[in-house]
Structures are given as C-alpha cells and as structure tokens.
N, CA, C and O atoms as a GROMACS GRO file, in nm:
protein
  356
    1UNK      N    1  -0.567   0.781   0.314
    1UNK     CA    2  -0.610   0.665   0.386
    1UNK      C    3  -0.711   0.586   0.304
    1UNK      O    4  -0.717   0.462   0.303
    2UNK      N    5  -0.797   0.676   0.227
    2UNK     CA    6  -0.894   0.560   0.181
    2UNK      C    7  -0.782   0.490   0.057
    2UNK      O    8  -0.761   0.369   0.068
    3UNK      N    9  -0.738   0.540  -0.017
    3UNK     CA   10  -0.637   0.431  -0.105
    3UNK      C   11  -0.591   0.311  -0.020
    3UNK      O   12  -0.637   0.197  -0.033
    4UNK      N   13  -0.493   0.348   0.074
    4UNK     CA   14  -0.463   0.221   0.195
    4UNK      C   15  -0.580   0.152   0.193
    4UNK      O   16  -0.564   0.046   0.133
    5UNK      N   17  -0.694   0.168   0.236
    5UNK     CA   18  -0.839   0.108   0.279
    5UNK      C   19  -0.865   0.068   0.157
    5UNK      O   20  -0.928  -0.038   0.165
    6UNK      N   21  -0.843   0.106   0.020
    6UNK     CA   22  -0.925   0.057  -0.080
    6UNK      C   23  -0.850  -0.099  -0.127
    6UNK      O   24  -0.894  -0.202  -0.179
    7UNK      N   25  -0.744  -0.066  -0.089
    7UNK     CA   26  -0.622  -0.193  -0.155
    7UNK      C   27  -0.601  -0.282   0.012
    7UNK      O   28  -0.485  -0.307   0.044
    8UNK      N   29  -0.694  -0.315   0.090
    8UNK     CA   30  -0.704  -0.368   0.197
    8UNK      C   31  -0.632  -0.392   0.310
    8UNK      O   32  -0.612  -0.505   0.354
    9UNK      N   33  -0.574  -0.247   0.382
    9UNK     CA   34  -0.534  -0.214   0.467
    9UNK      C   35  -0.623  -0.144   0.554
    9UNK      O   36  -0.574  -0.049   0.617
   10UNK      N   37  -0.754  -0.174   0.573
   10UNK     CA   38  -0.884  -0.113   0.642
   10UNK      C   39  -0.890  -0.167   0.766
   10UNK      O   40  -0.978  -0.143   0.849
   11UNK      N   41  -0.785  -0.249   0.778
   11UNK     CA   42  -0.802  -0.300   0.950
   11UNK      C   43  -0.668  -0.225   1.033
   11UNK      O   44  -0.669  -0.189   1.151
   12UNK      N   45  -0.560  -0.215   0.942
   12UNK     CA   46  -0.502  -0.155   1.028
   12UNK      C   47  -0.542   0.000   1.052
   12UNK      O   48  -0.523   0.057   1.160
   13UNK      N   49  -0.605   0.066   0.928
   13UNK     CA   50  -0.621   0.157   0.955
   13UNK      C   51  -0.752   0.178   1.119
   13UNK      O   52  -0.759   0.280   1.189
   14UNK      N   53  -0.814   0.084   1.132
   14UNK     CA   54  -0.917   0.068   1.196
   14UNK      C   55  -0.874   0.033   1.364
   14UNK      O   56  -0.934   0.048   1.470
   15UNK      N   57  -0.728  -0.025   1.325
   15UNK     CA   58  -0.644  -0.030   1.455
   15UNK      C   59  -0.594   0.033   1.530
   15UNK      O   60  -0.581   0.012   1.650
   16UNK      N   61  -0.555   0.130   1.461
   16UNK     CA   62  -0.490   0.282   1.489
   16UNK      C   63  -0.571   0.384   1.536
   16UNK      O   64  -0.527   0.482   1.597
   17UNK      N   65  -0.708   0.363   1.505
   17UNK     CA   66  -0.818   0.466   1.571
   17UNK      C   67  -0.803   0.606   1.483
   17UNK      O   68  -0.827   0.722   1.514
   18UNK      N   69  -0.767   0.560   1.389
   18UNK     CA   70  -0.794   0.741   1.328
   18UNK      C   71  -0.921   0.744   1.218
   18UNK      O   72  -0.919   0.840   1.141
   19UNK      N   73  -1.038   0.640   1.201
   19UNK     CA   74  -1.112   0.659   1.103
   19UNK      C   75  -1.193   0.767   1.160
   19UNK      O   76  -1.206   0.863   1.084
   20UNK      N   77  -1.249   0.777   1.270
   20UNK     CA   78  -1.292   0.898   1.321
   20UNK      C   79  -1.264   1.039   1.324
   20UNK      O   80  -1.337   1.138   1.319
   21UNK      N   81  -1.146   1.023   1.333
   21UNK     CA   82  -1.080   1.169   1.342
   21UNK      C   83  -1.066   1.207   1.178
   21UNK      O   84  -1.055   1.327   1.152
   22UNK      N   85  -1.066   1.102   1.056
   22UNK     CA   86  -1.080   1.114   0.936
   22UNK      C   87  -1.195   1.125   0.871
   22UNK      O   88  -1.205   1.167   0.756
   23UNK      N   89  -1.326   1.071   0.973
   23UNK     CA   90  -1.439   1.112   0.931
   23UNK      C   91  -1.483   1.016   0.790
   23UNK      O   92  -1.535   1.070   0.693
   24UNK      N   93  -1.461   0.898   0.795
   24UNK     CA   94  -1.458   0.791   0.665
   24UNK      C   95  -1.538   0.688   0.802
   24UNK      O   96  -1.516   0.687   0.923
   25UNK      N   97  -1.623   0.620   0.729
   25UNK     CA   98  -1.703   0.499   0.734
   25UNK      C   99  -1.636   0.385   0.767
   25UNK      O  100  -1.554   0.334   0.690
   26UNK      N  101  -1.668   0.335   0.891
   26UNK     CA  102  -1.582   0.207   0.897
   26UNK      C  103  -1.620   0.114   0.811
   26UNK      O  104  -1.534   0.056   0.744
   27UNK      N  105  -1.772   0.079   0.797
   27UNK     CA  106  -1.791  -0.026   0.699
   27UNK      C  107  -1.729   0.002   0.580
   27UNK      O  108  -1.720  -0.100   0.512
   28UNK      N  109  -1.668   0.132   0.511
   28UNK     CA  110  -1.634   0.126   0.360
   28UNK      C  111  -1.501   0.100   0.406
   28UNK      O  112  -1.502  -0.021   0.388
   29UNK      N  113  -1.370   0.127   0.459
   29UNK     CA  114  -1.321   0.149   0.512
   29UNK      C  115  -1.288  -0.083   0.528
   29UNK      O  116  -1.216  -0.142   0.447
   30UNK      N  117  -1.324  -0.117   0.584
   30UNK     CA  118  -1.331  -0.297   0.620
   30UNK      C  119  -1.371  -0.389   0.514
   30UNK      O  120  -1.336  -0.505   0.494
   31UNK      N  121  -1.462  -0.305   0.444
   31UNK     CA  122  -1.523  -0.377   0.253
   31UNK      C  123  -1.443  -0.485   0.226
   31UNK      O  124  -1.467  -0.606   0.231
   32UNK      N  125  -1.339  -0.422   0.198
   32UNK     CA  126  -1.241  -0.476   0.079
   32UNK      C  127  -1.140  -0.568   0.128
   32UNK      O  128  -1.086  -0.644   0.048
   33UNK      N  129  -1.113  -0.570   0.237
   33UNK     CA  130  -1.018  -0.674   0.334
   33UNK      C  131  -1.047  -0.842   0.281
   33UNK      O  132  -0.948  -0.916   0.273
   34UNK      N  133  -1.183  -0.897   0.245
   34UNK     CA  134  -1.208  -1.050   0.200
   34UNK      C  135  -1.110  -1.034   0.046
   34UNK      O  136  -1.026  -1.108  -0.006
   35UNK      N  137  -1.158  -0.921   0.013
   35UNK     CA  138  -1.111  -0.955  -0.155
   35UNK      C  139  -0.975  -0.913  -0.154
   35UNK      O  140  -0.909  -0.978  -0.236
   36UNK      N  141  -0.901  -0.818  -0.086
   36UNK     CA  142  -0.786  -0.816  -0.125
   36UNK      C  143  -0.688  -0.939  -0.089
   36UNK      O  144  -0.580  -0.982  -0.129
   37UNK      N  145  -0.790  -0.972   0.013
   37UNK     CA  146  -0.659  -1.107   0.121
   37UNK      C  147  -0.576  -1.202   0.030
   37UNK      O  148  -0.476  -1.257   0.077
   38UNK      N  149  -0.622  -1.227  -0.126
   38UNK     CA  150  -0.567  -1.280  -0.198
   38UNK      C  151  -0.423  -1.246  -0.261
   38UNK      O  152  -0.356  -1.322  -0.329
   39UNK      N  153  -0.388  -1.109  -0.221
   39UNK     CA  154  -0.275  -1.040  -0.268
   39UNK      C  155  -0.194  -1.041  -0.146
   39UNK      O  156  -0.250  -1.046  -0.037
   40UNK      N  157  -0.054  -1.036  -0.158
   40UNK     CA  158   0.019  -1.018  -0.006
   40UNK      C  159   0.029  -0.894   0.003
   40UNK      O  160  -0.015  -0.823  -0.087
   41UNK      N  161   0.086  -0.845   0.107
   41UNK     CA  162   0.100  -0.736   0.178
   41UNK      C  163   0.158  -0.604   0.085
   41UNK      O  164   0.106  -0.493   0.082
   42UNK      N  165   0.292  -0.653   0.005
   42UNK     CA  166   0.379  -0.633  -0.057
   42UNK      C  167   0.306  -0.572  -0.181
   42UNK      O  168   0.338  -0.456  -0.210
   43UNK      N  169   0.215  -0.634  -0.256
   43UNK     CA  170   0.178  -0.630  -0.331
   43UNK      C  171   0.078  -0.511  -0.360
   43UNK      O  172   0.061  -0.454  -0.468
   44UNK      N  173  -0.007  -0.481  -0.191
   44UNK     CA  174  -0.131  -0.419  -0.174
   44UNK      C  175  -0.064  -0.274  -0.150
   44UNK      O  176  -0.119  -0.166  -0.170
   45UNK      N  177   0.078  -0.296  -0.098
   45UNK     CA  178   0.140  -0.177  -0.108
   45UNK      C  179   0.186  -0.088  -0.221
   45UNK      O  180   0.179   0.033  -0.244
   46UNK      N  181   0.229  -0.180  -0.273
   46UNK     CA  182   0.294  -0.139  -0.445
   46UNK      C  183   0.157  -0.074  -0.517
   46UNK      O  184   0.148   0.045  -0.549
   47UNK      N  185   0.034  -0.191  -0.540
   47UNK     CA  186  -0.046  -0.090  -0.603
   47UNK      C  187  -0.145   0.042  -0.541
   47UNK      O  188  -0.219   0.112  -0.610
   48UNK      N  189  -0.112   0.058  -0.334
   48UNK     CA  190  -0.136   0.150  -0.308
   48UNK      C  191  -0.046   0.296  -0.348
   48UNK      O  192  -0.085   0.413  -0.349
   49UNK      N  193   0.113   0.232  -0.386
   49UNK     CA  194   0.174   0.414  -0.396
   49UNK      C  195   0.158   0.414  -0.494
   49UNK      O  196   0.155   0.528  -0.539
   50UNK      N  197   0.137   0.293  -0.608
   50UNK     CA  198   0.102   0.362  -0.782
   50UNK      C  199   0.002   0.420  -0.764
   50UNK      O  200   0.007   0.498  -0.860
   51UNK      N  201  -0.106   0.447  -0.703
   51UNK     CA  202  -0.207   0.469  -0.718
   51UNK      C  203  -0.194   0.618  -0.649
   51UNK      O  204  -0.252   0.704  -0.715
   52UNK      N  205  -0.125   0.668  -0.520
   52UNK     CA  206  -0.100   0.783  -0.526
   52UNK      C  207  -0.008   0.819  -0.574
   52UNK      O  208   0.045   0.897  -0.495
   53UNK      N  209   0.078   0.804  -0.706
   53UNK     CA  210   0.099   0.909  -0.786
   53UNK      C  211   0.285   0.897  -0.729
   53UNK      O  212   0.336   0.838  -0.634
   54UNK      N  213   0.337   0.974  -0.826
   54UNK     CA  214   0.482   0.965  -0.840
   54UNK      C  215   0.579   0.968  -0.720
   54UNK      O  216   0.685   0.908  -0.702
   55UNK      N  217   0.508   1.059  -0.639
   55UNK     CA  218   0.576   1.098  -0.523
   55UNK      C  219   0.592   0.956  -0.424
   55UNK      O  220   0.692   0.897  -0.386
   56UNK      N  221   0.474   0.936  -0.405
   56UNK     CA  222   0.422   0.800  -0.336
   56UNK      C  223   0.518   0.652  -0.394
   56UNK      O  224   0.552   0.560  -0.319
   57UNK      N  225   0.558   0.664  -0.592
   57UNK     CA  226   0.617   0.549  -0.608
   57UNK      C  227   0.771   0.569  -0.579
   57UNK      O  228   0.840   0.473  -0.544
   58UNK      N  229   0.831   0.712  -0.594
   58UNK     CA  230   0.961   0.711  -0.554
   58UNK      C  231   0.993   0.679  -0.407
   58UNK      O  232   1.088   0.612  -0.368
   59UNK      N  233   0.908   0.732  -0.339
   59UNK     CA  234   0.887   0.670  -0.171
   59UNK      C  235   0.931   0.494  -0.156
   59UNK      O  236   1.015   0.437  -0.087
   60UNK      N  237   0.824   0.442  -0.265
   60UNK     CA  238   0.828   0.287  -0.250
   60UNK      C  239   0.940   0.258  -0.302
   60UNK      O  240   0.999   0.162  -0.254
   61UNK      N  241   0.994   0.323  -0.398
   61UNK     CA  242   1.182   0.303  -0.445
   61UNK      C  243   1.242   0.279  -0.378
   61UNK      O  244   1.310   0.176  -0.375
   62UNK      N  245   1.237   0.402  -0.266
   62UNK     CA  246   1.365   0.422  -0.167
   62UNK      C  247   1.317   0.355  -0.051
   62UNK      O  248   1.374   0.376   0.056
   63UNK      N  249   1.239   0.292  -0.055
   63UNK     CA  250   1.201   0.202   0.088
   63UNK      C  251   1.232   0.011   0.014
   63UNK      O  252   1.206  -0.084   0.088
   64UNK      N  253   1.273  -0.009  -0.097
   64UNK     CA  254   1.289  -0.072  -0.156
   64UNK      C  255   1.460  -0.124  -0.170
   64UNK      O  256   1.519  -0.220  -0.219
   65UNK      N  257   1.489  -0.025  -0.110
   65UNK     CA  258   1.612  -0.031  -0.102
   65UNK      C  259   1.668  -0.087   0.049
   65UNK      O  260   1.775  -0.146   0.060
   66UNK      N  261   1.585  -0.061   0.150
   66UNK     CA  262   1.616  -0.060   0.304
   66UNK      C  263   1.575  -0.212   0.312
   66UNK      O  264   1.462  -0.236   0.353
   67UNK      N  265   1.661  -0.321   0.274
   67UNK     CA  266   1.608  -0.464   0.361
   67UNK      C  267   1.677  -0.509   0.497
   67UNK      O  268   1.708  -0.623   0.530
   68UNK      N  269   1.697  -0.367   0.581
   68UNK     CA  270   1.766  -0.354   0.682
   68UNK      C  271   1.615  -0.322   0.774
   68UNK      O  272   1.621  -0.359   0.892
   69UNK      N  273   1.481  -0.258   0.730
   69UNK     CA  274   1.357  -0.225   0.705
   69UNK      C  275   1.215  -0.330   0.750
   69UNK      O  276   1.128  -0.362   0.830
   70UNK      N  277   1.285  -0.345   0.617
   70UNK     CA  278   1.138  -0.468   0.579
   70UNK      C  279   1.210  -0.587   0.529
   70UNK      O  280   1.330  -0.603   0.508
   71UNK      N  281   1.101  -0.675   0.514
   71UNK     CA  282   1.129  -0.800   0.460
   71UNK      C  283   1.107  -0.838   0.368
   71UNK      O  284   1.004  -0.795   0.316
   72UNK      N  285   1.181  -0.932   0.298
   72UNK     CA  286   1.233  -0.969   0.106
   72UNK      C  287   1.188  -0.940   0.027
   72UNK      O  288   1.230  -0.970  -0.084
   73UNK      N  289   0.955  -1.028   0.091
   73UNK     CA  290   0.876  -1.016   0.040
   73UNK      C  291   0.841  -0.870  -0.028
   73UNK      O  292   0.834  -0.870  -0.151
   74UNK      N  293   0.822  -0.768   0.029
   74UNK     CA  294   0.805  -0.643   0.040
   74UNK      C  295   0.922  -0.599  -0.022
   74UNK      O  296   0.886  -0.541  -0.125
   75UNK      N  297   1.017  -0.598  -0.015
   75UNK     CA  298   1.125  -0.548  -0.101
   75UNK      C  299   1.125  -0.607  -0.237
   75UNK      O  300   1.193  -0.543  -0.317
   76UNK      N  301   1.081  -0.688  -0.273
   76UNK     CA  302   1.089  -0.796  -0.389
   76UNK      C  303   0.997  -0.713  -0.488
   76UNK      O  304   1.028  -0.668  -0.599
   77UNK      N  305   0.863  -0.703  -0.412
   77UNK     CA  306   0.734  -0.632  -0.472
   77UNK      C  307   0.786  -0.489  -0.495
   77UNK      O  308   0.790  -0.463  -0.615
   78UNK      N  309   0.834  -0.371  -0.402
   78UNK     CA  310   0.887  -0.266  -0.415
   78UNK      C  311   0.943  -0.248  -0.537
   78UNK      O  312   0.913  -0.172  -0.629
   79UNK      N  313   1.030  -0.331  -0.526
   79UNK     CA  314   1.134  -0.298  -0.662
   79UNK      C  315   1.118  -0.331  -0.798
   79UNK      O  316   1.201  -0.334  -0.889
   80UNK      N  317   0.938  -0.366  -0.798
   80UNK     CA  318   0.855  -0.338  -0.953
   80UNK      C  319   0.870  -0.203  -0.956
   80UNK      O  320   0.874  -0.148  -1.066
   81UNK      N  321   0.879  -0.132  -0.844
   81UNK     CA  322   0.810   0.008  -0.904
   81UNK      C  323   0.932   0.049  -0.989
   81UNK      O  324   0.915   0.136  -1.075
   82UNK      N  325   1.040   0.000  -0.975
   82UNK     CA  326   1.186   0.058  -1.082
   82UNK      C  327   1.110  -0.011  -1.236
   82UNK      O  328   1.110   0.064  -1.334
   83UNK      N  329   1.062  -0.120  -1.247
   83UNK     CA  330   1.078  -0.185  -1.339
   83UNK      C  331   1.001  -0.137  -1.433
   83UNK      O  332   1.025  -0.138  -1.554
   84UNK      N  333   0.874  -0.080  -1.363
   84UNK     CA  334   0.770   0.014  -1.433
   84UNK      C  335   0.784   0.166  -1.449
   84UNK      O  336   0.723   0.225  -1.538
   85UNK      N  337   0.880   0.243  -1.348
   85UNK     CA  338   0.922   0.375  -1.425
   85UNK      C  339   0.975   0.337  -1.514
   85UNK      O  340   0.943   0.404  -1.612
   86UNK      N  341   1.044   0.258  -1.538
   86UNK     CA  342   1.137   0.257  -1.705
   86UNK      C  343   1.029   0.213  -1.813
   86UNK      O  344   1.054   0.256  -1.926
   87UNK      N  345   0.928   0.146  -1.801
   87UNK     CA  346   0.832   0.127  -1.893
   87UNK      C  347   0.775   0.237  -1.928
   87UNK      O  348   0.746   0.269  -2.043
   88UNK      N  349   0.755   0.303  -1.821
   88UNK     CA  350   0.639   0.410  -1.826
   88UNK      C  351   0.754   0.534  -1.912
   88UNK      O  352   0.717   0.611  -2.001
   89UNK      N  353   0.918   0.522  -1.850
   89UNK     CA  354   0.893   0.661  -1.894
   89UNK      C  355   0.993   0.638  -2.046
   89UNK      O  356   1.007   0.731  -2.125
   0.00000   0.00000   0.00000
C-alpha cells in the first residue's frame, strides 16, 4: 500500500478505510496526491508495479491485455511494461 500511496493513490487508499487496520499515517499516506496529479492514472500505475518488482509487472502485462477491463488509457500505459522487459532483459 505505501507504493500505491507513494505514486498517488493515497486517497483511494484512504477511501477504502484500511489505513488503520495498516497502521500507516494518513498524512504520509495523502502527501503526494498534489504532485503526482500531474501523471494520469495509467501512468501512476505502471510506475507503481515497476516498483514492486517482477511479479507486480507481469500482473500489469496480463491486465494489459483485458480492454474488456479497463480503459485504452490504462491499457496504452500497461503495455510499456512489454516494451521495457525487452530492454531490460
């Protein structure tokens, strides 16, 4: 959750009512919401599963695939993460 929260998803997490039961700071937790707002949704996602790690970007692969799912935007962004395993590997 704090990755989500760090890449400015701290309100939904804050919507859902689980910062408590996670025991994380709402103010750290809401921080980052002005500065990320500049990135779309899509975007804040992509560099939230790079950021947890392989498992997390093959996730965003295969959800990259479902525009039955989500929408373009989000699928558009997703399907960096193909463009960067092949860089990376």
């Amino acid at each position: 959750m704090r990755v989500f929260a760090k890449h400015g998803f701290g309100a939904v997490i804050d919507k859902l009512g689980i910062i408590a039961y996670l025991k994380l700071n709402k103010k750290n937790i809401t921080n980052n919401e002005q500065e990320k707002e500049k990135l779309s949704i899509g975007e804040r996602l992509r560099l939230s599963l790079e950021e947890l790690g392989p498992t997390f970007v093959k996730l965003g692969q295969i959800l990259s695939t479902r525009a039955d799912l989500l929408p373009n935007d989000i699928i558009e962004e997703l399907e960096i993460l193909f463009k960067e395993e092949f860089k990376l590997g």
